[in-house]
N, C-alpha and C positions, 0 to 999 in steps of 0.2 A: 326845699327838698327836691331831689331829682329822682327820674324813675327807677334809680339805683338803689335808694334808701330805705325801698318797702318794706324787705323782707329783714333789714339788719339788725333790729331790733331783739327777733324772735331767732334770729341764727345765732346767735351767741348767746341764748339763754342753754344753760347744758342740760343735756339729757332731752331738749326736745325733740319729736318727731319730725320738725325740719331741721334740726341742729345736725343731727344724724345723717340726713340725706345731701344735706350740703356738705359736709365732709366726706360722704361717697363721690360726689361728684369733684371736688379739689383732688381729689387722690386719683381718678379717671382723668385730671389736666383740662376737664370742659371748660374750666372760668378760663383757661389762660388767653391771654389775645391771638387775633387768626391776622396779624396785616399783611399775610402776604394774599390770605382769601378778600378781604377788602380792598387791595390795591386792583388787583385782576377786574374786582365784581364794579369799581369805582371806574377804570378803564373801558371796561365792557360796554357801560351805561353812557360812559360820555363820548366813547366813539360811535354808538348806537344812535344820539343826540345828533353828532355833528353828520352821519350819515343824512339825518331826515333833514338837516338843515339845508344842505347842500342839495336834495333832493328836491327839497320845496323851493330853492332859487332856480335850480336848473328847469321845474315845470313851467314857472310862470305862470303866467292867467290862463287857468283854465282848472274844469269841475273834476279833473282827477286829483287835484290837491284835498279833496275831501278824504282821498284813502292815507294822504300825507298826513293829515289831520287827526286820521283817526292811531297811525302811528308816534304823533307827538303826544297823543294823551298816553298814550302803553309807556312814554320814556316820561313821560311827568309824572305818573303813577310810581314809576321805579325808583325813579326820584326821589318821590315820598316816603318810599319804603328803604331807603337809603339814611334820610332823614331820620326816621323813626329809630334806626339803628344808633345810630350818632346820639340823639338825645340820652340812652342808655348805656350810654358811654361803652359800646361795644365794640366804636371805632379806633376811640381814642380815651387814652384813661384822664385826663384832667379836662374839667367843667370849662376853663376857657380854649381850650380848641374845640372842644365840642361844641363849644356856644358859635365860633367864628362859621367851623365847617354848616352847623344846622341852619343858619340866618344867610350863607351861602347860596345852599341848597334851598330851604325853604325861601324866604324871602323874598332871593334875588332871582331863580332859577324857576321856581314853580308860583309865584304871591304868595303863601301862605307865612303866617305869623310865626313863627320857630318859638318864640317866648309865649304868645297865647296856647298854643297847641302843645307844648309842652309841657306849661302848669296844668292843664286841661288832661291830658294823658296821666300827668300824676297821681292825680285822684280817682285817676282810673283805674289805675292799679291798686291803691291804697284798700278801694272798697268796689269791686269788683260786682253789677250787677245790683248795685244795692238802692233802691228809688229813690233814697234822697242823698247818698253821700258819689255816687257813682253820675258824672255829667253827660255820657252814655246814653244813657237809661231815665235822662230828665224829659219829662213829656213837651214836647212839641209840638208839631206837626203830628209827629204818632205819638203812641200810646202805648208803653210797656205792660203797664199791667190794670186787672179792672176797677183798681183805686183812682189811678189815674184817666182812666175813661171817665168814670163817672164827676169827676171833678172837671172834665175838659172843656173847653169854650170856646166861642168863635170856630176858624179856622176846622180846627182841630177837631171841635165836634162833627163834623162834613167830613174829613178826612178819613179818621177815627174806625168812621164804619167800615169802610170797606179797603183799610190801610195793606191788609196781606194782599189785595190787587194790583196797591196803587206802589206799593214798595219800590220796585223796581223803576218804573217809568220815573219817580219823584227820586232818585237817583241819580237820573240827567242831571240834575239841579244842585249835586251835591259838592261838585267843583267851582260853581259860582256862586256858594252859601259859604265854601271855604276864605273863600277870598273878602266876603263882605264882614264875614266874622273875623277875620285878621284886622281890617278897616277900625270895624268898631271896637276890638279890644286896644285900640291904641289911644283911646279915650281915658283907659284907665290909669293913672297916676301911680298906680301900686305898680306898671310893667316894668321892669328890668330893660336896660338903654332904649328906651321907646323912643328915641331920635335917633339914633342907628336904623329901630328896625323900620319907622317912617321911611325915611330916604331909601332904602333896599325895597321895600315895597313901591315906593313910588318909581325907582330905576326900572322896577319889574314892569308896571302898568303900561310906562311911557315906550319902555322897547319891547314888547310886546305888541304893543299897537300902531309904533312906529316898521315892525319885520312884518304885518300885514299889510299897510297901504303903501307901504314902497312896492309893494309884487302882486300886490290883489287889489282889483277893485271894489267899492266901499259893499257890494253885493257879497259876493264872492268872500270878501275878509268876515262877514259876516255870518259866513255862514261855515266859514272854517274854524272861528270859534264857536261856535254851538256846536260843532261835532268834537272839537277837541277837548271843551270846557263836560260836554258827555260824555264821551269816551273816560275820562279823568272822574268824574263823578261815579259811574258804574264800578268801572275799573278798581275804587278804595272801596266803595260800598260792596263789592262783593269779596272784598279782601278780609273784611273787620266783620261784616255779618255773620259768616258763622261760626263765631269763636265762642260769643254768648247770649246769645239772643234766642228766648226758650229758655236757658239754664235756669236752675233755681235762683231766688235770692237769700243771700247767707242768713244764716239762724243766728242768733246773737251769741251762740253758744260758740258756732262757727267762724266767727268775726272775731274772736281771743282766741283762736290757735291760726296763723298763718298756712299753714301746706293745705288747713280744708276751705278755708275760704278760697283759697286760688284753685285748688283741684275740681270743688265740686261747683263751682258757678264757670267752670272753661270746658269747653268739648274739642278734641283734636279732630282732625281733617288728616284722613289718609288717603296716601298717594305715594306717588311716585318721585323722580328728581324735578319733572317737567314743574309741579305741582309747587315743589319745593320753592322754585324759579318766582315760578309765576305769583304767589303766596307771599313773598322777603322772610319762607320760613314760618307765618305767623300761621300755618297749619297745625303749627306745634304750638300750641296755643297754653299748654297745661305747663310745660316745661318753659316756657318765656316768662308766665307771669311766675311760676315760683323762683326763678333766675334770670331777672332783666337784662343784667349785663353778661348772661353768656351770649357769643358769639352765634348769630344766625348757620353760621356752617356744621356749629357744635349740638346743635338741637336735633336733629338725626339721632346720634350717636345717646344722647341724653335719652331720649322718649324709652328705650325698651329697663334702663336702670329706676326711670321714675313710675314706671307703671307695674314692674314686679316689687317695688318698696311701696307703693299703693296697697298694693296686693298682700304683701307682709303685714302693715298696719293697718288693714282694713279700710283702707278709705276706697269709694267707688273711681271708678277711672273710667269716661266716656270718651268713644274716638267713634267715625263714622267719616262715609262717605260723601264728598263732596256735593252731588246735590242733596243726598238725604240730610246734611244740613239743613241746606236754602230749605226745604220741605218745613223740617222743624222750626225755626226759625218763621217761617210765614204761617205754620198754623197757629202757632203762638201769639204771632200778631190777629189773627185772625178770630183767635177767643177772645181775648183781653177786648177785642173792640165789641164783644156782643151788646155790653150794655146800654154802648149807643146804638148800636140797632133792634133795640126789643122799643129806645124812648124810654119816657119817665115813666115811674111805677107811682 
């Protein structure tokens, strides 16, 4: 199943309350495709790429390549978020150019797994925020909620406590956790062309490391991946953080009807167009998950139809500003870990 397939079930059942509002929105033309908005935005990004390419040959050895650095992770990041689009087939309507362009881009362009992180996003959407069906939200390193605190071990117990601190900083780390989780999902026998995505990940590793020690030396290359490999971990972590992090987790009551499981477990981010840029859109967090494959240009124009049809059928609709997210989202983190800071009872 693709992250296309969430909502298809419940949209074609008649007379539901998403049934309804996806055919408000077919009739406003939001599903249709935008490729002349993704040829521009795909343009944009890759002469934005070849800018910092050309930029980092022409510096050479020396420590201003770190600000190069810290703009190769802004185009990896976009990248990603490019990526993410594709998978939702918002790029392209059939699964195998989607599948070419996302192992493209992920794979070959930034390391990551296009076929792990895509199964991995599906059930993300499937069951949004939910501790055991949502891979989100599986305890780790942190700790969603205080079921999962009290159950935590090793690592994690340390961590745990003082997680809404350490969120951020352990973000650095989230670009070179992407890349080892790509590694290790290709152990799996159940991945979809796992010798395609091997080789594409390995072309990535080798000229990667090969476009550092031709122009940097072994100090220097080192240390412009650890600002790039940061820059790219922050950079998605504060992308995805405050969509659901804090929100309730679905009642089961809420989990048989689709528009309340995505509405009341997503919070939108408002802002601006800058926001909009900077985001790939996933500020509109409420209208992505109940329409994966609209168009990132079309989610604007969606948010004020899906939050007065909220408002019609009574469901809450939460939007807020950009850091009073990150706010929310860290005290959240910050309760749930009490239990490992009060120790055993």
């Amino acid at each position: 199943m693709t992250t296309t397939d969430a909502g298809a079930a419940t949209a074609t059942t008649p007379g539901s309350d998403y049934a309804r509002l996806a055919r408000r929105m077919t009739a406003a033309g939001l599903l249709d495709r935008r490729p002349g908005y993704y040829a521009l935005r795909f343009g944009l990004v890759l002469a934005l790429a070849l800018a910092t390419g050309a930029v980092y040959v022409r510096l050479g050895d020396s420590w201003a390549q770190l600000w190069v650095a810290v703009l190769t992770g802004v185009v990896s990041a976009q990248l990603a978020l490019l990526a993410h689009d594709v998978a939702h087939r918002q790029v392209f309507r059939s699964a195998r150019n989607s599948g070419i362009a996302g192992r493209i881009i992920g794979n070959l362009a930034i390391g990551m797994s296009y076929g792990w992180w895509s199964e991995k996003h599906t059930r993300h959407h499937a069951n949004p925020n939910h501790s055991e069906l949502d891979p989100d939200v599986a305890p780790d390193l942190l700790v969603w909620s205080t079921d999962q605190a009290r159950g935590a071990r090793g690592a994690a117990r340390l961590v745990g406590r003082w997680q809404a601190f350490l969120f951020f900083p352990l973000l650095t780390l989230e670009g070179i956790n992407l890349h080892v989780a790509s590694v290790r999902a290709l152990r799996k026998p159940t991945m979809r062309h796992r010798v395609l995505e091997a080789v594409l990940l390995l072309a990535h590793f080798v000229g990667y490391l090969a476009a550092l020690l031709l122009v940097l030396p072994p100090l220097h290359a080192l240390a412009f991946a650890a600002v790039h490999q940061g820059v790219l971990g922050v950079y998605l972590g504060c992308t995805f953080a405050p969509n659901h992090k804090g929100m309730p987790e679905p009642t089961d009551e809420h989990r048989r009807d689709f528009l309340r499981r995505q509405v009341l477990t997503s919070r939108n981010v408002r802002g601006g167009r800058l926001l909009d840029v900077a985001l790939g859109g996933l500020n509109y967090q409420i209208e992505h998950h109940l329409f994966p494959s609209m168009p990132t240009a079309n989610l604007r124009r969606a948010e004020p139809i899906v939050r007065a049809y909220c408002a019609e059928v009574g469901v809450p609709y939460y939007e807020t500003g950009l850091v009073r997210s990150y706010a929310q989202a860290l005290r959240h983190l910050h309760r749930v870990g009490a239990p490992l800071r009060s120790g055993p009872k």
